[in-house]
C-alpha positions as semicolon CSV with decimal commas, in nm:
position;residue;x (nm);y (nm);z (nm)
1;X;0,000;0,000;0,000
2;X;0,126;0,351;-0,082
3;X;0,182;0,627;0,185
4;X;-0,009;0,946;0,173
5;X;0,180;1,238;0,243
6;X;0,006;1,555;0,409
7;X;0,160;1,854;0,562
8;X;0,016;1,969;0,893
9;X;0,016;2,347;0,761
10;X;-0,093;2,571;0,498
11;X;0,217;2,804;0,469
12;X;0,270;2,841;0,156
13;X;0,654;2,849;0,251
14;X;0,605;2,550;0,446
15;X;0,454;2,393;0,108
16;X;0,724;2,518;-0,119
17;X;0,968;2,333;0,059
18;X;0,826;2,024;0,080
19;X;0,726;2,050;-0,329
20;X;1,128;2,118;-0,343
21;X;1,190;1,820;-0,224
22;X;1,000;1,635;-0,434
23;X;0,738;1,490;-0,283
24;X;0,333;1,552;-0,355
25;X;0,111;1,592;-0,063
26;X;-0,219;1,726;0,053
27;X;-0,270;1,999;0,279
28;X;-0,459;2,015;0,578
29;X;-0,491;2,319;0,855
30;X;-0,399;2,257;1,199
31;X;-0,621;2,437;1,479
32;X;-0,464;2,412;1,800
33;X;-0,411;2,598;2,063
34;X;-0,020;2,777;2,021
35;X;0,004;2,906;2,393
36;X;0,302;2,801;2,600
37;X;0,268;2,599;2,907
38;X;0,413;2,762;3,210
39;X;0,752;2,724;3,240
40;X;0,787;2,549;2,966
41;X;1,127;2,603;2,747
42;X;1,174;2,759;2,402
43;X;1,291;2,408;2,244
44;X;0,997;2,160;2,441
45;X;0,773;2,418;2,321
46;X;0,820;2,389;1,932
47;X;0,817;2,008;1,922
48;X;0,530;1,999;2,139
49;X;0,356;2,206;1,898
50;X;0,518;2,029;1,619
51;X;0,449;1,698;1,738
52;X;0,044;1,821;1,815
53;X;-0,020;1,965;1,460
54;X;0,023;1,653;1,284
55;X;-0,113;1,426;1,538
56;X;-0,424;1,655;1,537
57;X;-0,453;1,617;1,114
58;X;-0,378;1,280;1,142
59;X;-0,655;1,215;1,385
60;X;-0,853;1,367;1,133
61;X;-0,767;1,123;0,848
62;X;-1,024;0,881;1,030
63;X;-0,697;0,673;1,136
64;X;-0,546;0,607;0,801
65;X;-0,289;0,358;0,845
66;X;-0,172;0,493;0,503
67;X;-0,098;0,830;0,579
68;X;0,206;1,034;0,727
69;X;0,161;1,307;0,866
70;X;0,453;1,643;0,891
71;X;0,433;1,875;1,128
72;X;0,677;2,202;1,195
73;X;0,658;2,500;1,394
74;X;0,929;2,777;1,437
75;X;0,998;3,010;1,730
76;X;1,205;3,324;1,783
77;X;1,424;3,353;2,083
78;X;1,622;3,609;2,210
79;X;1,749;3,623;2,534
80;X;1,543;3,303;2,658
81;X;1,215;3,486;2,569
82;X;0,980;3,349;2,273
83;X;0,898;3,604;2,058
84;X;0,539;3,525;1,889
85;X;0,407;3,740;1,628
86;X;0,305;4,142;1,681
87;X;0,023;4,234;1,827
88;X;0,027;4,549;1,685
89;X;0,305;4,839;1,550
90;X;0,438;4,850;1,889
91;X;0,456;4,552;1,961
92;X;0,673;4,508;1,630
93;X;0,868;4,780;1,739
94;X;0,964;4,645;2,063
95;X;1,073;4,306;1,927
96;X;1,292;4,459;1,633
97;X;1,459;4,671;1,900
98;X;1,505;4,365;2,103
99;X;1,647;4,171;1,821
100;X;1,836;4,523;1,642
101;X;2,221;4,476;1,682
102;X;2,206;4,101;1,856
103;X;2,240;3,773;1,774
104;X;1,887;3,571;1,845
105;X;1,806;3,203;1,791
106;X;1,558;3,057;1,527
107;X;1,354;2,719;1,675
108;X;1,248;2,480;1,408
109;X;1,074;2,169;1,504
110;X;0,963;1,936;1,183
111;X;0,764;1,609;1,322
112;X;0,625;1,324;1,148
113;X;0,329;1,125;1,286
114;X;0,223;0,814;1,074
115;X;0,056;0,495;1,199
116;X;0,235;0,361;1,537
117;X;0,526;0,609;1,488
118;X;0,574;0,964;1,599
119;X;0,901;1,159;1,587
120;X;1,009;1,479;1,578
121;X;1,379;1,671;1,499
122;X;1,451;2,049;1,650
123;X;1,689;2,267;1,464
124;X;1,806;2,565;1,607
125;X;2,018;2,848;1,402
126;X;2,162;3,182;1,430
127;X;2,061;3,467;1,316
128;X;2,192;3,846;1,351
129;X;2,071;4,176;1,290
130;X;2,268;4,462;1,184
131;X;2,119;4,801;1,423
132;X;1,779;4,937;1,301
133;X;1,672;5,277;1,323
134;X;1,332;5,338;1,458
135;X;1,198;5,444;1,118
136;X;1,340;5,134;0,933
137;X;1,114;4,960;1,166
138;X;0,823;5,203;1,167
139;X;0,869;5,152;0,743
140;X;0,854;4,749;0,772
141;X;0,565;4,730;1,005
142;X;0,406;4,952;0,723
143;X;0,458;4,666;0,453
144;X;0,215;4,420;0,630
145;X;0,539;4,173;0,633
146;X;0,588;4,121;0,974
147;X;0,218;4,134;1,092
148;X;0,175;3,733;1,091
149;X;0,544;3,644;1,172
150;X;0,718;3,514;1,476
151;X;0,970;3,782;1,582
152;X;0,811;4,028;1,326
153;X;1,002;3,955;1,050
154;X;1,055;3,752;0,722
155;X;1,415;3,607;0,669
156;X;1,219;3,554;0,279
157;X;1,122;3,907;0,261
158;X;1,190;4,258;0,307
159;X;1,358;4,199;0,632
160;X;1,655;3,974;0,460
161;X;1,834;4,305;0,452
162;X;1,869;4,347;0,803
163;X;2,040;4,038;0,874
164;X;2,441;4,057;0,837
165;X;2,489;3,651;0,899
166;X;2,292;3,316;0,955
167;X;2,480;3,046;1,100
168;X;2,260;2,710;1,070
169;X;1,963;2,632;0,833
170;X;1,827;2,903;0,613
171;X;1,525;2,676;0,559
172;X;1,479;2,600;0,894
173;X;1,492;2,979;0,979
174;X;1,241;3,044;0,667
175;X;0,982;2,756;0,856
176;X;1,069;2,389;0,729
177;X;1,429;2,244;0,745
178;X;1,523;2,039;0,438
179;X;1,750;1,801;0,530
180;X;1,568;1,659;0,850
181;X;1,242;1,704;0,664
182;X;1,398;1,456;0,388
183;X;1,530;1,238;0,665
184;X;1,206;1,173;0,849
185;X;1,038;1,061;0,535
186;X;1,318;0,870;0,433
187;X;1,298;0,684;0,763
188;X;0,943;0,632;0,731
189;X;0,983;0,443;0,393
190;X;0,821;0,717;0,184
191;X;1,038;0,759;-0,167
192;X;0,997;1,117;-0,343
193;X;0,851;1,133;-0,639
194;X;1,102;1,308;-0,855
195;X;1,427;1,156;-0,614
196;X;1,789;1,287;-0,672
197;X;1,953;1,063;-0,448
């Protein structure tokens, strides 16, 4: 019997990635609740949520024995503190000046939930911002980019030229890491459809 792929999200970057790696899947949204349990750490926090998006899609599937299921969820950290998407222009403002001039941390969990197996990888990268003035900031929360991102901004977008160095996994950064992506599936037994390896 042939696995079904879906992917627990409709990003469309999440959904680009996975295309680029050449599998085809079906896309299903994942409603659950993103609030942080108290006390609970940046990294158990993004493979918890992970792990729960595509265990709640594959619960959906009506138990398909056929079906795998990926998952992935990406945090901002800086300083210990998650960093969830703006509430509002200051809001924005107050995480880009947190982030301007530092290093912070990008979070990626990617998990894979398929019948009788569940596992998840966490990827965590570098990123750093050159300063900001307060109207480069004022100017990008203008755009609409950062309005529906973790840490306000888009590594993809108009905030790529605020960052001076990445040291990790651009993909990862941008919401689904390739290569652990790839290795999940291959794990699983699932073959892409247009394979270069």
């Amino acid at each position: 019997m042939s696995k079904k792929l879906v992917l627990a999200s409709q990003s469309p970057r999440r959904q680009a990635f996975l295309s680029q790696l050449g599998y085809e899947f079906d896309v299903l949204a994942a409603d659950i609740d993103e609030s942080p349990l108290a006390n609970e750490i940046p990294a158990d926090y993004v493979q918890r949520l992970a792990t729960q998006k595509a265990q709640h899609c594959f619960a959906l599937l009506s138990q398909s024995s056929d079906s795998l299921v990926i998952g992935s969820d990406t945090c901002v950290v800086c300083q210990g503190k998650i960093l969830g998407k703006p509430k509002d222009e200051a809001d924005c403002i107050a995480t880009l000046t947190l982030l301007s001039g530092k290093t912070h941390q990008v979070l990626t969990a990617v998990a894979l939930v398929a019948d009788g197996l569940t596992v998840a990888k966490l990827v965590s990268t570098e990123v750093t911002f050159r300063t900001l003035t307060l109207a480069e900031m004022q100017r990008y929360w203008q755009t609409g980019e950062p309005q529906d991102k973790a840490g306000s901004y888009a590594i993809q977008g108009l905030a790529g030229q605020f960052i001076t160095s990445i040291s990790g996994s651009y993909s990862s950064v941008v919401g689904l890491p390739l290569v652990e992506t790839k290795a999940l599936l291959t794990q699983a037994g699932l073959t892409a459809q247009m394979p270069i390896n």
